[in-house]
C-alpha positions in Angstrom: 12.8 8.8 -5.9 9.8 9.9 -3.9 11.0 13.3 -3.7 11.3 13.6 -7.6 7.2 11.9 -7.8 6.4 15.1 -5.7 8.2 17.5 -7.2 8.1 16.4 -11.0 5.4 15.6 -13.6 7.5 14.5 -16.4 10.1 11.1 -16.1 13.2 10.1 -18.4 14.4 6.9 -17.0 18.0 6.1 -18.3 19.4 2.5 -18.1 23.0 2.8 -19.2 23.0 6.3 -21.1 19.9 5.6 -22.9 16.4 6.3 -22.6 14.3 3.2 -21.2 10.8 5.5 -20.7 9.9 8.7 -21.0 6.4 10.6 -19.7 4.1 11.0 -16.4 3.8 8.4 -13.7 0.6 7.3 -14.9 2.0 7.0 -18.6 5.2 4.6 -17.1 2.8 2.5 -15.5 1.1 1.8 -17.6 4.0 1.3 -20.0 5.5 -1.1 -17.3 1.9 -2.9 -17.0 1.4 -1.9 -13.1 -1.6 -0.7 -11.7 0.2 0.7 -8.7 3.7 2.4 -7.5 6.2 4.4 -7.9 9.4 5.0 -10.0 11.4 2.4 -8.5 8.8 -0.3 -9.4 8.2 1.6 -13.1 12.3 1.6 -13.7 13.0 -2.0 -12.2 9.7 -3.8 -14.7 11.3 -1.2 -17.4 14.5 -2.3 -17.3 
C-alpha cells in the first residue's frame, strides 16, 4: 500500500464490496481517529 500513498491522492477503501472510506490520507485519518500512518492502519481502525 505504500506504493498507492505515493502515487495516489484520493482513497476508496472497500471491506467486502462496499465502501468503508473514501478521501485523502489526511481525510482517513482523521476519519479513523489516528494522528499518524498509513492505509493499512486507516483500513484496519476502519474496518
Amino acid at each position: 500500500m505504500t506504493e498507492a500513498e505515493r502515487i495516489c491522492d484520493r482513497f476508496i477503501l472497500l471491506n467486502h464490496g462496499r465502501i468503508a472510506a473514501i478521501g485523502t490520507l489526511a481525510q482517513l485519518l482523521e476519519q479513523a481517529g489516528l494522528t499518524s500512518g498509513g492505509l493499512e492502519e486507516v483500513f484496519l481502525e476502519i474496518v
